[in-house]
Every structure is written in structure tokens, then in C-alpha cells.
C-alpha positions in Angstrom: 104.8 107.5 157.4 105.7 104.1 156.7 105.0 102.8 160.8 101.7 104.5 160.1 100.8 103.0 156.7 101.9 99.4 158.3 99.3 99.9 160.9 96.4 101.2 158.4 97.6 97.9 156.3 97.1 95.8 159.3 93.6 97.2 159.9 92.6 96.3 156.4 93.5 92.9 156.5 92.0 92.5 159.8 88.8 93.8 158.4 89.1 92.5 154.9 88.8 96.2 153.7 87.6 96.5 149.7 88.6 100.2 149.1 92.0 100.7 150.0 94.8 103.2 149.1 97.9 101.4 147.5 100.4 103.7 149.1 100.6 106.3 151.8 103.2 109.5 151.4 104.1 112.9 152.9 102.3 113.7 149.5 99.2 112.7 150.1 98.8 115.1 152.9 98.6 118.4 151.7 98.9 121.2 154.4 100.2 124.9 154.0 100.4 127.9 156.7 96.7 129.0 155.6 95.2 125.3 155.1 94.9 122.3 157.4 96.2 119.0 156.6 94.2 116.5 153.9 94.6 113.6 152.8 94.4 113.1 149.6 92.5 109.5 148.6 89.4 108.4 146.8 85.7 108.9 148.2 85.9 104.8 149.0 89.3 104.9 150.3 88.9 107.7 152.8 85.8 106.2 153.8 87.0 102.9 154.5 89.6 104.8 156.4 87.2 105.9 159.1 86.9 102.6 161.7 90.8 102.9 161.1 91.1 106.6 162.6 88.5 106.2 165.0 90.6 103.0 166.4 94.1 105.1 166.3 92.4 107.7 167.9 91.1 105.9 170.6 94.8 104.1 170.9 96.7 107.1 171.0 95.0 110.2 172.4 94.4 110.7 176.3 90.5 111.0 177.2 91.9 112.6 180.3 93.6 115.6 178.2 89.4 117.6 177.0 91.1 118.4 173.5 92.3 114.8 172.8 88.8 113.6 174.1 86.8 116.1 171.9 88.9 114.3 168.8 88.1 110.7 170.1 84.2 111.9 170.0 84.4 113.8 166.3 85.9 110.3 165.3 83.0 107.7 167.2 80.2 110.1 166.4 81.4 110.4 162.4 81.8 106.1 162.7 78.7 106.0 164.0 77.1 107.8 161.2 79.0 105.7 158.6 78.2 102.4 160.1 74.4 102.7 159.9 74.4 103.8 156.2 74.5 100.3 154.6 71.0 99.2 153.4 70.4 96.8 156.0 71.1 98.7 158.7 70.2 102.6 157.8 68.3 104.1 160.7 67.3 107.8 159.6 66.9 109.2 163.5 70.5 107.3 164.7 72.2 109.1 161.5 70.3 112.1 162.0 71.5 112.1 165.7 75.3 111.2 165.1 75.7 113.5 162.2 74.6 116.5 164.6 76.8 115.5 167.2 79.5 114.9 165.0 79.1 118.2 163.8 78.6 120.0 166.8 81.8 118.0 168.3 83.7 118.6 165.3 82.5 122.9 165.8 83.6 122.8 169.4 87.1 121.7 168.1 86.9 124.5 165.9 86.5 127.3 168.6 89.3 125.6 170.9 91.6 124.7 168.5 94.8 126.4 166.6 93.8 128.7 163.9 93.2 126.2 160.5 93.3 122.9 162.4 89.6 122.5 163.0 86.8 124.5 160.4 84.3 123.8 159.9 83.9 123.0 155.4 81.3 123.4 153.2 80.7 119.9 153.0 79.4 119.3 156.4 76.2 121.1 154.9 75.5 118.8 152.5 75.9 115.7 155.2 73.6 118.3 157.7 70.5 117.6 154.7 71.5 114.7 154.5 70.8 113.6 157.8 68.0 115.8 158.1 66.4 113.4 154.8 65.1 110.4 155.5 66.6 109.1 152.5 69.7 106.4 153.0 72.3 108.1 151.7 74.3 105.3 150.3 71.7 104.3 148.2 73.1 107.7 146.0 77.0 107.3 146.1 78.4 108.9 143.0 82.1 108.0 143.9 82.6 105.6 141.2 81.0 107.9 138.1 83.6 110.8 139.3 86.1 108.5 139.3 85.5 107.4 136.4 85.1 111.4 135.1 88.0 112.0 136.6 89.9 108.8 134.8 88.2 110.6 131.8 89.8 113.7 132.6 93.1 112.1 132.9 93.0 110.5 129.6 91.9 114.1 128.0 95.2 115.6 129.3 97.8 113.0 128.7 100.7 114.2 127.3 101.5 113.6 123.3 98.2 113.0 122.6 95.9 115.0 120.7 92.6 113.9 122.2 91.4 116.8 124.9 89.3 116.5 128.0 86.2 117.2 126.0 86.9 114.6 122.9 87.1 112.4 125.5 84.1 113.1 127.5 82.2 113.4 124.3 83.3 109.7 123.3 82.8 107.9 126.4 79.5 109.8 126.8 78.4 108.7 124.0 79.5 104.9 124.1 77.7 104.9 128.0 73.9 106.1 125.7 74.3 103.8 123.2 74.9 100.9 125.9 72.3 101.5 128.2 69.0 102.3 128.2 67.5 105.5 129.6 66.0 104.7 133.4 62.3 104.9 133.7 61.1 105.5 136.8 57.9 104.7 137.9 
């Protein structure tokens, strides 16, 4: 663990990285006999994570071995989708295209792989409308608002206290409408 979370370390200073996880334990990766592993970060952090795991993968796994290949392609078609998200450079068809392949890839895995390695999650529906939108979809992150709910949610449940989750929710809910105004769109 620690080998691996020197080389993710290196990869963010290389890249000057803005979301990245402080730490990396046995922990964060949840796994059981009936669940594969995860890793347990932040929306950001796991996203900035991607060029890093599509780089190890192509470092470590053998394109000659059609497993280890089928992995290096789930990883460079789900880069490919994240690179071409950022305003400048969203092209709906490209996404559209590597979102599918990734998927389809990522399927395949499922079908030749060990029971609860590969599934396919409910998750890969939303990114499937996603890419079938022409909308960009980082233009609608919501990683930092559940953040901060779940920092909200946090605070409700902290020991010796007796605020709750909804006293807390209330508050800050109602601090955020008397800051801002209500969007108009037009």
C-alpha cells in the first residue's frame, strides 16, 4: 500500500493534480466475498485518479495476456471520456463514442471475469444518458454540494452534541437562502 500510494503521489506532482486523497489504506478499499473491491475517495479524488490507473495499467498488465488487455482498454476508453469533458474541449460524439466502448469493454470483462470482479453498476446508466445528451456533463458536477451535505451530515452526528442531522441541515439551509439569491434563468 504504501509503494502504491508513493507512485499515485508521484503522478500528482508530475501532473500538478488539485483533488487528491491525503492518504491511501487497506481501509479505503472495501471488498467482501459477495462485493468487489472499492475504493473509497471523493467524486474529485477518484476522478483525478483516472490518468493515474490508466498509466499503471498500461505499466503493469501484459497486452499479450486478452484479460489484462481488456483492462488496459476499460481504463483508455474511460480516460478518454474524462479528458474531453472540460469546457474547452467537450466533444458530444467522441464522449458518446468512448463512453460506449468503455462500457461495452468494461461488460466483456464482466462475462470473462471471476464472479464479483467485473459488474456491471447502476451508475454506468446514468453515464449511458449522459453520453447519449449532448449536454457537457461537467458543466453539472454536484461533487462539491454533496460534500458539503455530507460534511453537514457529519456535523449532525458528532458525538456530545445535541444538534442532529436535520438542525443542522435546517441551519445551513437556511444561511445558503438568505446569502444568495434565487437563479433566474432566462
Amino acid at each position: 500500500m504504501a509503494a502504491l500510494f508513493l507512485k499515485i503521489k508521484d503522478f500528482y506532482a508530475k501532473n500538478a493534480t488539485q483533488d487528491k486523497i491525503g492518504n491511501f489504506t487497506e481501509k479505503m478499499i472495501r471488498s467482501s466475498a459477495t462485493q468487489s473491491a472499492k475504493l473509497k475517495t471523493r467524486a474529485a479524488e477518484t476522478r483525478a485518479l483516472v490518468p493515474w490507473a490508466c498509466e499503471i495499467c498500461e505499466e503493469l498488465l501484459d497486452p499479450a495476456d486478452n484479460y489484462e488487455a481488456g483492462i488496459r482498454f476499460v481504463m483508455r476508453y474511460l480516460l478518454e471520456s474524462y479528458k474531453c469533458l472540460t469546457r474547452d474541449s467537450f466533444q458530444p460524439r467522441h464522449f458518446q463514442d468512448m463512453c460506449f466502448k468503455f462500457l461495452m469493454q468494461y461488460h466483456a470483462l464482466e462475462i470473462i471475469a471471476p464472479e464479483y470482479t467485473w459488474f456491471l453498476k447502476p451508475k454506468f446508466h446514468s453515464m449511458a444518458e449522459l453520453a447519449l445528451s449532448t449536454d457537457n456533463p461537467s458543466m453539472n458536477w454536484v461533487y462539491r454540494d454533496e460534500e458539503c451535505g455530507g460534511t453537514l451530515a457529519r456535523l449532525g452526528r458528532s458525538r456530545g452534541s445535541v444538534q442532529t442531522p436535520w438542525s443542522v441541515s435546517s441551519k445551513a439551509l437556511h444561511k445558503f437562502a438568505a446569502e444568495f439569491a434565487v437563479p433566474v434563468f432566462e
